[in-house]
N, C-alpha and C positions, 0 to 999 in steps of 0.2 A: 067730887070724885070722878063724875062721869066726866067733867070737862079735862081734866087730867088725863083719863085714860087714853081722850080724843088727840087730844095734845102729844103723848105718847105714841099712839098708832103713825100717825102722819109723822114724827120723825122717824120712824124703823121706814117708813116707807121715803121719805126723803130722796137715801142714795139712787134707787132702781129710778123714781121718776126724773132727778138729774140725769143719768145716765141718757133715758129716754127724748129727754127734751135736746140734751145737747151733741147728740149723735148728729153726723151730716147727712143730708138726705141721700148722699153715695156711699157710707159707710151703710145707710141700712137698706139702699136697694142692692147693694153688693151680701149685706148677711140675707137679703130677701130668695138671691140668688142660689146663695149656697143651701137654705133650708128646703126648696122648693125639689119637686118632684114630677115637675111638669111642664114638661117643653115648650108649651105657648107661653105658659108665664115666664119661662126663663126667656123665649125671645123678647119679650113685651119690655125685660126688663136690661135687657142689654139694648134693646133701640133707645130705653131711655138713658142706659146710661152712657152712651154715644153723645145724645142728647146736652147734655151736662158738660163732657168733655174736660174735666178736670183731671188734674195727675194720677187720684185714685182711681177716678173711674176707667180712663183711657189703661191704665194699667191690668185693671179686673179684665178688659176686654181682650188684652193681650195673652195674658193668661189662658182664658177661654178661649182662645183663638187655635194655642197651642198645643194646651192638653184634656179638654173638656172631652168625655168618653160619647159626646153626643158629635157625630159626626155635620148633622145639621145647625147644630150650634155651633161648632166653630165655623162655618160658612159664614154664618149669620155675621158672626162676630167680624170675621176677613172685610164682609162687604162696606159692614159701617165704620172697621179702619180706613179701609177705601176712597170713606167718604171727604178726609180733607185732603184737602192740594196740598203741596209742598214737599221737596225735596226730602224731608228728614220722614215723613211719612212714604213718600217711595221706599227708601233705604229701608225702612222697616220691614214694608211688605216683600223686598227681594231677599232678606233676611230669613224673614218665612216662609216665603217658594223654597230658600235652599236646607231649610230645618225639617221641611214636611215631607212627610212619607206616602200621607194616603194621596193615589193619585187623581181621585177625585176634585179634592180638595187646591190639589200642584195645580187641574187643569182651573178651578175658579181663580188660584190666584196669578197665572198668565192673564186669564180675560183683562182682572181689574187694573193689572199693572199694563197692558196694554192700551185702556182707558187712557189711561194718564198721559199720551204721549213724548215721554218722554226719550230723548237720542239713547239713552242708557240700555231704559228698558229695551230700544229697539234693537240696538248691540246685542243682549240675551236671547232674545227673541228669534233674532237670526240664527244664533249659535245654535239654538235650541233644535232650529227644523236645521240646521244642516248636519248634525249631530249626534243629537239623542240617542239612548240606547233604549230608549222608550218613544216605540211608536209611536202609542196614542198622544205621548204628549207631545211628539214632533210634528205631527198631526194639528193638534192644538194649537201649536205656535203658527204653523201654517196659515190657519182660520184666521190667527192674529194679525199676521202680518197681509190679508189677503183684502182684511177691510179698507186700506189706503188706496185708490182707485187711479193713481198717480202712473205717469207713464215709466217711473222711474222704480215704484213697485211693481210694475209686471214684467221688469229686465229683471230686477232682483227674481221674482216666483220663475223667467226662467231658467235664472241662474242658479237656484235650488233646483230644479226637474234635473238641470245638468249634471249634480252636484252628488244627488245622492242615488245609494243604490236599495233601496226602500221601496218598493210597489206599492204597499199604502200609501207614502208622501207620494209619490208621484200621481198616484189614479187622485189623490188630496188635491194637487200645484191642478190637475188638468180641469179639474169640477172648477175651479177658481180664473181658471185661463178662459174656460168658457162663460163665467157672468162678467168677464171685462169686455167695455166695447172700445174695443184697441186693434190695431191691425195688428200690429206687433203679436197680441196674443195668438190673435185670428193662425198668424203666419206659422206659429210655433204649435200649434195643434194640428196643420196642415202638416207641418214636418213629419210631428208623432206619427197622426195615419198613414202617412208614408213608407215610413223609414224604421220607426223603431221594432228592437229585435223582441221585446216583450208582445204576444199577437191581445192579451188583454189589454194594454195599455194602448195599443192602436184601435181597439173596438172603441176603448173609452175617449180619445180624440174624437173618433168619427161623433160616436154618441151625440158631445159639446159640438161640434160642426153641424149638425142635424138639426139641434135646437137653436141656431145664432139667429138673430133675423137680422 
């Protein structure tokens, strides 16, 4: 009778333990995500499901990347899209620079998509400081574009100074004119203190002139 009943219990219990054994480890670190209520675990559990990198999980991350109410988690998520190479993952992330609102968020995904260096991205990138109706993030793109230490980017940074009528981008392009060791720079900060009509923007020449060695 008792072996019966044993017999019994373990088929009522059957289905739940299939279920459990045959779930994918990204089906349940994706239901691990959704039950959780706690930010370190939910990053813990989006590094790993980057990790994994299968269609679901890359998916989940997408998601979260999008509309997760946790503004540090989609970061999170942005960065470890980030993390592969290739074109079809560029395309993504410019997908998601032009869906997103916060602009927090706009300026992390500039940085990573300038990582990548890509002609494309750098096309955007340009548009972006000569452009923007958003400072900060014309700004942003500046810092972007300010990394390439090229003689050919510091004609470009003066050809944004030229270009826009922005005081922030501009005091932005001079701070940048002055960590280059270019003459070219050198010469076009001598201008500003010279010549330009804005008398803040000629302080801020002189400033980078002051500190060149």
């Amino acid at each position: 009778m008792i072996a019966h009943l044993i017999v019994g219990m373990l088929a009522l219990q059957t289905p739940a333990a299939v279920a459990r054994t045959t779930g994918s480890p990204t089906a349940t670190l994706i239901a691990l995500y959704d039950s959780s209520n706690d930010a370190d675990t939910k990053e813990s559990i989006i590094r790993h499901l980057a990790g994994r990198g299968d269609d679901a999980a890359i998916a989940k991350i997408i998601t979260i990347a999008k509309t997760d109410a946790d503004s540090d988690l989609r970061e999170a998520a942005i960065r470890h899209l980030a993390d592969e190479s290739g074109e079809a993952r560029t395309t993504l992330l410019l997908q998601l620079f032009d869906e997103q609102r916060d602009p927090d968020l706009k300026e992390t995904l500039l940085r990573v998509l300038a990582e990548r260096g890509e002609a494309r991205v750098t096309t955007r990138l340009i548009a972006i400081a000569k452009s923007s109706a958003d400072e900060d993030l014309q700004e942003a793109a500046i810092r972007c574009l300010a990394n390439d230490d090229s003689d050919a980017r510091t004609t470009l940074l003066i050809e944004l100074f030229d270009g826009t009528s922005s005081a922030g981008a501009k005091e932005e392009i001079i701070r940048h004119l002055g960590d280059r060791d270019s003459a070219k720079a050198a010469q076009k900060l001598e201008a500003i203190a010279k010549g330009d009509a804005d008398a803040d923007l000629r302080d801020a020449a002189i400033r980078q002139i002051a500190n060149r060695r």
